[in-house]
C-alpha positions in Angstrom: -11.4 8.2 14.0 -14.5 7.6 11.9 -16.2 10.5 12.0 -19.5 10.8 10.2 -21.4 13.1 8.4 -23.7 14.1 11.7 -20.5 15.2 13.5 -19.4 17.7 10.9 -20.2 20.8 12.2 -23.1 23.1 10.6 -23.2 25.6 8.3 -23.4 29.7 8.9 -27.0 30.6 7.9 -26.2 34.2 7.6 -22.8 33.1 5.2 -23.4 34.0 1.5 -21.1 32.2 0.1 -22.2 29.2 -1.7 -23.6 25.7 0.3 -20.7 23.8 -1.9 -17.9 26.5 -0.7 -19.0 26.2 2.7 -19.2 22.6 3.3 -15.6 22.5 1.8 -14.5 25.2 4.3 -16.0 22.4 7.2 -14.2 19.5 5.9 -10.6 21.6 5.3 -11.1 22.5 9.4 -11.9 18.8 10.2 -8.9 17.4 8.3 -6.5 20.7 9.4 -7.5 20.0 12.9 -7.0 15.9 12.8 -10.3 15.3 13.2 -10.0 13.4 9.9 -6.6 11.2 10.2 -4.6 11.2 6.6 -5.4 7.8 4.7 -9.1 8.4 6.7 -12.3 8.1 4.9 -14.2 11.2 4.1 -18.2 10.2 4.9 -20.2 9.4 1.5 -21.1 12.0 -0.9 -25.1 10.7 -0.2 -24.5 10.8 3.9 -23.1 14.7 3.6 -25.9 15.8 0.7 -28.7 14.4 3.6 -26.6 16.2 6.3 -26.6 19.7 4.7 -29.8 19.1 2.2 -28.3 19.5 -0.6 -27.9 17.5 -4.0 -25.2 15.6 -4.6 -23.6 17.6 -7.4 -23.1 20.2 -4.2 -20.9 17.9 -2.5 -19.1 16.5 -5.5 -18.2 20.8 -6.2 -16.9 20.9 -2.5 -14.9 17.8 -2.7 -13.4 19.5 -6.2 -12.5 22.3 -4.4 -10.8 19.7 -1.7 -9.0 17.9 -4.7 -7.9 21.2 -6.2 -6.0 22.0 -2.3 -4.7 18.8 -2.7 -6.3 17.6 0.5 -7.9 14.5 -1.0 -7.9 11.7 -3.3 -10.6 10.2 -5.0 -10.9 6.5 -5.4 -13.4 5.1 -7.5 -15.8 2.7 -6.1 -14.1 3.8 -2.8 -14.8 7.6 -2.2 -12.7 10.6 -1.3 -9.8 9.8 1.3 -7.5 12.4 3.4 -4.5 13.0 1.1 -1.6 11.3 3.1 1.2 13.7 2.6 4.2 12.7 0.7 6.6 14.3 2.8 6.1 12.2 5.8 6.0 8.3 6.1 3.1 6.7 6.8 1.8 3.3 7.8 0.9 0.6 5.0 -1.6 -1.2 7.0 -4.5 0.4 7.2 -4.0 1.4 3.5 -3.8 -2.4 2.6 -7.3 -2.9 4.5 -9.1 -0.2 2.9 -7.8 -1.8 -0.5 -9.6 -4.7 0.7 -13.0 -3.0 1.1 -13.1 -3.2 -2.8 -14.7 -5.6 -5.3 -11.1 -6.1 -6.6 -8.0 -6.3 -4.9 -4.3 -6.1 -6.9 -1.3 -5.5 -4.8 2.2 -5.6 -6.9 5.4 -5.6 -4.2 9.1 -5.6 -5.1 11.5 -5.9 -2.4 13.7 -8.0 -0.5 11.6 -10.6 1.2 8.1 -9.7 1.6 7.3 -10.0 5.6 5.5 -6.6 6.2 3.5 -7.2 3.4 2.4 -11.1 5.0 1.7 -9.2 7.9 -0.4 -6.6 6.3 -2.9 -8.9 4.7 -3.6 -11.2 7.5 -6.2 -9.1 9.2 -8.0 -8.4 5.6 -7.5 -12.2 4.8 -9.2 -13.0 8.1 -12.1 -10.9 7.7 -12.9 -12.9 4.0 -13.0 -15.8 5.6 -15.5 -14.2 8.6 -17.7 -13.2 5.4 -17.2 -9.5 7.1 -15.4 -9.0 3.4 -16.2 -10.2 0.2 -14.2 -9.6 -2.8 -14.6 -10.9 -6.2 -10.8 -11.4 -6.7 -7.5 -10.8 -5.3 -4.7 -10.8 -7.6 -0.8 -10.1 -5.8 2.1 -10.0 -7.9 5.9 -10.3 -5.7 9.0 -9.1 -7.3 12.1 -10.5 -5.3 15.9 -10.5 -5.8 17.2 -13.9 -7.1 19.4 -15.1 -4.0 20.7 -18.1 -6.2 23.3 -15.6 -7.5 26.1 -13.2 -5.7 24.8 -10.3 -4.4 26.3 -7.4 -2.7 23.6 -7.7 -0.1 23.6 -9.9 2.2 26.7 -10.5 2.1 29.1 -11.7 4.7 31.0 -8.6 6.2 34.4 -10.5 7.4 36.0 -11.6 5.3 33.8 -8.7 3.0 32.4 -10.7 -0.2 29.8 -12.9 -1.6 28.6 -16.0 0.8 26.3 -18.7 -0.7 25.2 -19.8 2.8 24.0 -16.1 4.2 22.5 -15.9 0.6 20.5 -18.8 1.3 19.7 -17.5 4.7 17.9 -14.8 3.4 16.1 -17.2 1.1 15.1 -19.0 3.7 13.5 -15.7 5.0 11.7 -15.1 2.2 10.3 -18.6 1.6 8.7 -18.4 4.9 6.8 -15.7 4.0 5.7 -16.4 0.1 4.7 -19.9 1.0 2.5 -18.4 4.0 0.9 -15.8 1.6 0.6 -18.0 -1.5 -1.6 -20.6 1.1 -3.4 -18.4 2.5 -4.5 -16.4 -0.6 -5.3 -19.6 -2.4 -6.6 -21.4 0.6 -9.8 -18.5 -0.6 -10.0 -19.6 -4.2 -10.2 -23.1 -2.8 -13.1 -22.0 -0.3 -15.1 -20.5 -2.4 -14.3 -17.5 -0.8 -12.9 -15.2 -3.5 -13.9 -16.1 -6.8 -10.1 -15.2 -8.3 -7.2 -15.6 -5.6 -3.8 -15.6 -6.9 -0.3 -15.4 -6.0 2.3 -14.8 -8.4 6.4 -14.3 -7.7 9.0 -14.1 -10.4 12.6 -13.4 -9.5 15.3 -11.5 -10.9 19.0 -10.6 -10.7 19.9 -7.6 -8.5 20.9 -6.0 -5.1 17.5 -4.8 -3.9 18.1 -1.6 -1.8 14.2 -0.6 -1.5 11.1 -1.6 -0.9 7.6 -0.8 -3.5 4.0 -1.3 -3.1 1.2 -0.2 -5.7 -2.1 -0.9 -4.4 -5.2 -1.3 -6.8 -2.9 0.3 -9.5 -3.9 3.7 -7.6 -1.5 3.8 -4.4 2.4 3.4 -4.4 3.9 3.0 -1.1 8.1 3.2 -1.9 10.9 3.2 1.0 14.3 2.6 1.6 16.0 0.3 3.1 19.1 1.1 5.2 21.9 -1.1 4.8 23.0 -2.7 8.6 25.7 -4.6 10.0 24.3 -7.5 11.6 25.6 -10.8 13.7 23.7 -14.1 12.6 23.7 -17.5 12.9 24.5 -19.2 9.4 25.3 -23.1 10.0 25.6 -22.6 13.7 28.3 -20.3 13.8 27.9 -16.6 14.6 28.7 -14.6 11.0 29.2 -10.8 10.7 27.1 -9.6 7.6 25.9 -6.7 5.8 22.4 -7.0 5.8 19.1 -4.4 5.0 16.8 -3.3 7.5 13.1 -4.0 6.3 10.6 -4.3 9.0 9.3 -1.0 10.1 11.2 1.3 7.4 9.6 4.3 6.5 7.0 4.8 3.3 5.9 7.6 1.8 2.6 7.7 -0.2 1.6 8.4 -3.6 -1.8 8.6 -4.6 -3.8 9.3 -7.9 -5.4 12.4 -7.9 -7.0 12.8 -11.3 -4.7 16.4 -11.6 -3.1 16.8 -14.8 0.3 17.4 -14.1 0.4 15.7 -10.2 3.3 14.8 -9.4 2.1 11.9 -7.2 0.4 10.9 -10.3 3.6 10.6 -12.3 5.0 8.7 -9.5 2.2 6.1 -9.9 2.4 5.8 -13.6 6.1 5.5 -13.5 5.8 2.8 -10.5 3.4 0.8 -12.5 5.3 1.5 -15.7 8.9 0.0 -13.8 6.8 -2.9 -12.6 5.5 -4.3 -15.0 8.7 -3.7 -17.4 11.1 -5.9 -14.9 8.0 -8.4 -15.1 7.6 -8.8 -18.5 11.1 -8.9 -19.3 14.1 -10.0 -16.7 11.9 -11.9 -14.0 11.6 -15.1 -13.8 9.3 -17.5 -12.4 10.4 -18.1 -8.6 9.2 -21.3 -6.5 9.1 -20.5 -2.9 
């Protein structure tokens, strides 16, 4: 909606209460009433200080008080964003743009073939190479299931078992997409663009049942994905399988908050923590 600091609403001259209590009161009606969208940008802590008169330490109190409701995160280098709530899905696109806005960009995915996240980056991508963004780097790390071995899914549903071809179907799938996003992240690097762009994917052995994004080590975006029977085409012939459903499934946000305690926090921490351990350890290097 991009509201900004001269739409927010003024304060009560006869209220007592103090300037930083009152500005939170006007930004807990604005994001209450929608006016602020969740994942939405809060205006700077320098544009509301001008637009009340008041020092910054003022708005940094009423943004605590925000923190404490658990109405926003805090990103640093980013500012304070609408707390997207956890109990609802929400979209990963505009999330992955916002990422974007920063100096430097990580994005770590593990799933099944990595088309919604191709899809999410284009429009950032397009904007570096419009010089309307400029990062310093852009480092994405994909986690995928290794489809040279059985796997309970995708597997063909009749006869029900293991299929190398509908396995390699699925590779194909995935290919597509990791080859688009390693050239188009590096095609960056090689412009000059981004001083660091890279693309890493390792592989490892298992049935892959859900979906995981952590964004600038701050954000996790997690999902499930439903398990579908499916008719496709696999060496021309029509082929019942059991397959997952991954475009479009729902994610639910997790956000660091800086609370002791959060439990989005330990969601993060643990996120990152699972990452990186099937990284180190069981991946291996995949060549789309």
């Amino acid at each position: 909606m991009n509201v900004e600091a001269r739409d927010l609403d003024d304060l009560e001259p006869d209220d007592a209460r103090p300037a930083s209590q009152q500005i939170a009161n006007v930004l807990r009606a604005a994001i209450l009433t929608r006016r602020f969208s969740p994942g939405e940008r809060l205006p700077s802590q320098t544009d509301l200080a001008e637009r009340y008169g008041v020092a910054r330490e003022t708005i940094k109190s009423a943004l605590r008080i925000l923190r404490d409701d658990r109405l926003i995160v805090s990103r640093q280098g980013s500012g304070a964003f609408v707390r997207a709530q956890t109990d609802r899905p929400v979209g990963l696109r505009p999330h992955i743009e916002a990422a974007f806005e920063q100096a430097h960009i990580s994005i770590d995915f593990a799933g099944f073939s990595s088309e919604t996240l191709h899809g999410a980056i284009q429009e950032p991508l397009d904007k570096i190479r419009a010089g309307r963004l400029t990062p310093e780097s852009i480092a994405i790390r994909i986690l995928l299931p290794d489809l040279t071995q059985p796997s309970v899914v995708p597997s063909r549903a009749e006869p029900a078992g293991d299929d190398p071809a509908v396995r390699e179907r699925a590779a194909r799938i995935a290919r597509r997409h990791t080859e688009a996003i390693v050239e188009s992240v590096g095609e960056l690097g090689t412009l000059g663009l981004v001083r660091n762009a890279t693309t890493e994917i390792r592989a490892y052995g298992t049935t892959v049942l859900s979906k995981l994004y952590i964004v600038n080590r701050d954000e996790v975006f997690f999902g499930f994905y439903p398990v579908v029977r499916n008719t496709v085409s696999v060496d021309k012939q029509p082929v019942p399988i059991f397959d997952v459903l991954g475009k479009d499934v729902p994610l639910f946000h997790y956000a660091i908050s800086g609370d002791d305690g959060d439990a989005g926090d330990q969601f993060v921490q643990q996120s990152r923590a699972w990452f990186d351990s099937v990284w180190e350890t069981i991946a291996h290097e995949y060549t789309p």
